[in-house]
N, C-alpha and C positions, 0 to 999 in steps of 0.2 A: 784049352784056354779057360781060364777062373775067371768065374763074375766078376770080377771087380774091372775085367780089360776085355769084356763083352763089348762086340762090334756093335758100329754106330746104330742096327737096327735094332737094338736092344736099350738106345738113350731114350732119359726119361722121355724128351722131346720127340720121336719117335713113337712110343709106346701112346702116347695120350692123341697124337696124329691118327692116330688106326682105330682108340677108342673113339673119338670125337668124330670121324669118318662113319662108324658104329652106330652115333645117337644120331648125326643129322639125316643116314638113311631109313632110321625107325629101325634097325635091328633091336637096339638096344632103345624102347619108346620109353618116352615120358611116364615117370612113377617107379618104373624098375628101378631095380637093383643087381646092380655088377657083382659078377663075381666076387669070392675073398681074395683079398690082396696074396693069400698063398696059391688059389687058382690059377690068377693071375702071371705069377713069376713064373708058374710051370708053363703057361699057356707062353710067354713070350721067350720062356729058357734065363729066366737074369732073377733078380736076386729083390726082396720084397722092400728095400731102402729104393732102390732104382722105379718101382712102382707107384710107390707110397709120391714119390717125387716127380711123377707122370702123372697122380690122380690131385694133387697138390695143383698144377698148372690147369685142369680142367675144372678145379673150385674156383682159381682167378678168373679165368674165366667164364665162370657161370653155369657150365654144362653139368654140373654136382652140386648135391647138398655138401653143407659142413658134414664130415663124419663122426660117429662116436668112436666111443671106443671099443675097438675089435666090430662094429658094426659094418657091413658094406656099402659103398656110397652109394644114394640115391640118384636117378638122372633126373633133371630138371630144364634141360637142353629151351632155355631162353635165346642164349647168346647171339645167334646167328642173325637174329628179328632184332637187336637191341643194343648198339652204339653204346659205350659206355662212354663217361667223361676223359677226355685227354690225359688231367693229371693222374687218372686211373689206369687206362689201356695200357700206355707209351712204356707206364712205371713196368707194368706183367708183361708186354713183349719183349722190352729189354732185357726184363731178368732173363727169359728166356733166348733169349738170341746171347748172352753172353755165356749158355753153357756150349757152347764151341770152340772149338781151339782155336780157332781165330775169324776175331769181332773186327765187325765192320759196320760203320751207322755215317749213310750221308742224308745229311738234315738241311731242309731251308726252311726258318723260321722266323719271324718277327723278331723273339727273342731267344736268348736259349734257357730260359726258365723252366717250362716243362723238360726240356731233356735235363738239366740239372738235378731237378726233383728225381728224373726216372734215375738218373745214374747210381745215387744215393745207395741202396742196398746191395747193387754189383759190385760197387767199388768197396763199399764194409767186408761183403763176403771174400774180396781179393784178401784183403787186409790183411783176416783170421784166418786163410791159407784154406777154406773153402771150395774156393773157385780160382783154376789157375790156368789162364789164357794164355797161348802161345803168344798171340800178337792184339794190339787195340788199334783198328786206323777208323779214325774221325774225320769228316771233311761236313764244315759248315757254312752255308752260303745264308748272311743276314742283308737285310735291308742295308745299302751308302748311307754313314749317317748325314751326308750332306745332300741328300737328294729330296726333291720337294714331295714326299711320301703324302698320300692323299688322308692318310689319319698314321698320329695321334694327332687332334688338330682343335684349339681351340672354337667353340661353339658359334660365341659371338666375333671371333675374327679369326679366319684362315690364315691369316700373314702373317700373326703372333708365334715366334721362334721357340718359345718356351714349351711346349710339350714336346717338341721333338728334342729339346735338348735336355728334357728329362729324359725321353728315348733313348739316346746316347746312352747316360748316367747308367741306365737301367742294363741296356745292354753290355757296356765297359763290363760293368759288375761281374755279370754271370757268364759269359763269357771268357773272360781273365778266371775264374775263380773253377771253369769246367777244365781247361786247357792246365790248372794247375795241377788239377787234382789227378787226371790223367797222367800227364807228364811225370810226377810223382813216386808213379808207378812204377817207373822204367828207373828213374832215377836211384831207387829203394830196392830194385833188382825182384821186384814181385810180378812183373812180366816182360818178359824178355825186350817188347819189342811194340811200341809205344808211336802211333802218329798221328798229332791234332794238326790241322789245318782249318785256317780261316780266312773267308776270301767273303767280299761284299760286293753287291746286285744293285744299281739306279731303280729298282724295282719293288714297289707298294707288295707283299703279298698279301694275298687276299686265301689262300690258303695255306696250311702246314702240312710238309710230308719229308718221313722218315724213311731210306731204304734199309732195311737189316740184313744182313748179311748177303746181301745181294739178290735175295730169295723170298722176299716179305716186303710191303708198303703198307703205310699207315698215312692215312691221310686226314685232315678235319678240315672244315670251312671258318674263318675268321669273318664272326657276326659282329657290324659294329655299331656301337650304342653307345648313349648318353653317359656319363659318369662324372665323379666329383673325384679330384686326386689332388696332393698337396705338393707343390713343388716351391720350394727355396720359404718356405712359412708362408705360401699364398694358397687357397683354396682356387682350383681351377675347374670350371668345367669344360669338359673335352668330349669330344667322340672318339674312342676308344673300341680296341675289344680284349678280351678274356681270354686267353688262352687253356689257359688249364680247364677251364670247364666245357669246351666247343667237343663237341661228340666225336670221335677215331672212328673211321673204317679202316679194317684191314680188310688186306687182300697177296690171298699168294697165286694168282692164276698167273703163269708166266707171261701171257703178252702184255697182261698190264703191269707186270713188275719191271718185263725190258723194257717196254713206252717209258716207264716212270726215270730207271734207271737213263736211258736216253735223253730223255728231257732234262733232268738234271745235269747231267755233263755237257749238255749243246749250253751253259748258263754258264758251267765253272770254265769252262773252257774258252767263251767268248766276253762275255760282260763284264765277268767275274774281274776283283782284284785283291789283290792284298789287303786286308784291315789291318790296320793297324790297332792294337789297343793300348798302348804305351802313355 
């Protein structure tokens, strides 16, 4: 068998799994330095692109210095003590969860803004024939936009309609504009096999969580605060929260990835409905 069609224990994902397994037990402690990337390929049997692209996913997240040139990477193993920002995480697990032959992301969010942002580089690299996934299936459970959602919600009067019918706006948006881009794909015949769904929840979240591939959760907590935002030329102030900057935990330990997975489907499968975004 040629590198190039070396089994799954030889993907980048995989290889950076065994190093990263490496630095959090102190084999590999803080200060060190790894192997050469041609050590490396020997020590796993695969090829020094396939490596390079395994030590690449442990700089995003944090476990590595930047490398120089021909230099070996340093370990720096922060990661595991240190939450990184939403629009940061979501953006590195996704790239990484779409080098599989077939992607899977069910998401309940406020909005889908952050997944929009993460999708960005997945969907470029489809594009330029980079990355090529057997199948995409998506399923998104948002906020009813008619349900009396306990924030966005103006300051001085809870009963004022206008932030949640920015909500709306905000949502329609990204929303419409993920589902297209996606869909797009299938369309343009750059992956076979292409399924958004979206369905809406009577339900305030108070947190955000991602399953990936069926095998990965990413969760953050929705902090909410004071803020000044502009809707229809009016300044409003609202209590709001931020999405893209509220901290990610991941986690692959299976009982909490089935719990997660579980809980999510006891929502799509009961409360859940159709959105419409038309």
């Amino acid at each position: 068998m040629s590198q190039e069609t070396a089994p799954e224990p030889t993907s980048p994902d995989r290889i950076a799994g065994v190093l990263r397994d490496r630095i959090r037990s102190g084999e590999l402690p803080r200060h060190s330095r790894l192997p050469t990337q041609r050590a490396l390929a020997e020590q796993f049997g695969t090829n020094r692109t396939t490596v390079r692209q395994a030590l690449a996913i442990l700089e995003r997240e944090g476990y590595l210095s930047a490398r120089g040139r021909g230099a070996p990477a340093l370990v720096t193993n922060p990661a595991q003590d240190q939450p990184r920002p939403a629009g940061v995480e979501v953006a590195d697990r996704i790239a990484i969860a779409f080098q599989a032959e077939d992607v899977s992301i069910d998401a309940f969010t406020l909005t889908t803004e952050t997944l929009n942002s993460a999708l960005a580089a997945p969907l470029i690299a489809i594009s330029a024939g980079e990355l090529k996934p057997r199948s995409i299936a998506v399923r998104l459970l948002l906020p009813s936009p008619d349900a009396p959602l306990a924030f966005p919600r103006l300051i001085s009067d809870p009963d004022d309609a206008r932030p949640r019918a920015r909500l709306r706006q905000i949502t329609r948006t990204f929303a419409t504009s993920l589902r297209h881009q996606l869909t797009s794909l299938a369309e343009m015949r750059m992956v076979p096999k292409v399924h958004v769904e979206i369905r809406s929840v009577p339900i305030t979240p108070v947190q955000k969580l991602y399953v990936l591939n069926r095998t990965e959760v990413l969760t953050a907590y929705y902090q909410v605060l004071p803020r000044t935002v502009e809707y229809e030329q009016e300044q409003l102030e609202i209590y709001d929260v931020l999405g893209l900057s509220s901290k990610i935990f991941q986690d692959q330990e299976p009982a909490f990835v089935e719990e997660s997975k579980a809980w999510f489907e006891s929502l799509w499968s009961t409360l859940a409905e159709p959105l419409t975004l038309g």
